[in-house]
C-alpha positions in Angstrom: 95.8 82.2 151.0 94.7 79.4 153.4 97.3 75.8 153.8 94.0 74.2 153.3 93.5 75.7 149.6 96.3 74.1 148.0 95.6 70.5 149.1 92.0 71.3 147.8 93.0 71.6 144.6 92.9 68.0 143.4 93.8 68.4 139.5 96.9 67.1 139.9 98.2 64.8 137.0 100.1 62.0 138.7 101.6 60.8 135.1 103.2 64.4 134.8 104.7 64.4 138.1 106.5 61.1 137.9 108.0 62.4 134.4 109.1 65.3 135.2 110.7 64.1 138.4 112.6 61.7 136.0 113.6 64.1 133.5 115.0 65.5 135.6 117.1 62.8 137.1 118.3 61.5 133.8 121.1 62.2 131.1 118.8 61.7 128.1 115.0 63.6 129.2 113.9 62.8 125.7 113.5 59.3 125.9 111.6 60.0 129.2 107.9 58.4 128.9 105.3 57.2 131.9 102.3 55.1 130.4 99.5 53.8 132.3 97.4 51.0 132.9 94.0 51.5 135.2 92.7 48.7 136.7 89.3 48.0 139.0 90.8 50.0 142.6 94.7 51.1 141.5 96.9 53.0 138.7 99.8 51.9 137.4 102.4 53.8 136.1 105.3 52.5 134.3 108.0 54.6 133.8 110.2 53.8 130.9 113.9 55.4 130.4 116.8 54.8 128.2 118.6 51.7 128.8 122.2 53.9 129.8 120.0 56.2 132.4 118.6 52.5 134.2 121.0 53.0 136.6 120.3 56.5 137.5 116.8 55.7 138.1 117.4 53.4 140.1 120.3 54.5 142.4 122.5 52.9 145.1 120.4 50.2 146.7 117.0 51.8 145.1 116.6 54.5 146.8 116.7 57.0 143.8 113.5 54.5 142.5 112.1 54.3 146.3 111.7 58.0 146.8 109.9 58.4 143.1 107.7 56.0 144.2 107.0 58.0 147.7 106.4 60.8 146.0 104.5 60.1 143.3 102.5 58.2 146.2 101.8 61.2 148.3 100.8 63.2 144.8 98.3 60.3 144.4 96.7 60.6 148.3 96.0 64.4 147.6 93.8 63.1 144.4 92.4 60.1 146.4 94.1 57.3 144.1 96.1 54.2 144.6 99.3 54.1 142.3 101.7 52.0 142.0 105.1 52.9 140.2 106.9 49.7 137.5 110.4 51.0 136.2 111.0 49.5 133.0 
């Protein structure tokens, strides 16, 4: 299989990324949910968790809530989108 193959597949749902890199992160996964809200030129996700899992989100200094935001970022450049990542 060619390197170039993977990064031509560009089905890659953003929304489900973001979640599942939270679930993961978080003592309650059920209560896990990413909306979205399209406008002219960017996607907004908003990632919503349970009030107790805020800080875990979050993390020292936001850097727990920096890296989701990177990666969900880098998913986006492979699909040719602009997203942006609100924690609420």
């Amino acid at each position: 299989m060619d390197n170039n193959t993977s990064l031509m597949n560009k089905d890659i749902d953003i929304k489900e990324v973001l979640a599942c890199m939270a679930r993961a992160i978080v003592d309650n996964p059920d209560s896990v949910t990413v909306t979205e809200q399209q406008t002219d030129d960017e996607l907004t996700l908003i990632l919503n968790v349970a009030e107790s899992d805020m800080g875990m989100i979050i993390g020292r200094h936001g850097k727990i809530a920096r890296a989701l935001r990177t990666v969900t970022k880098a998913a986006a450049k492979i699909t040719d989108k602009k997203v942006s990542v609100e924690i609420k």
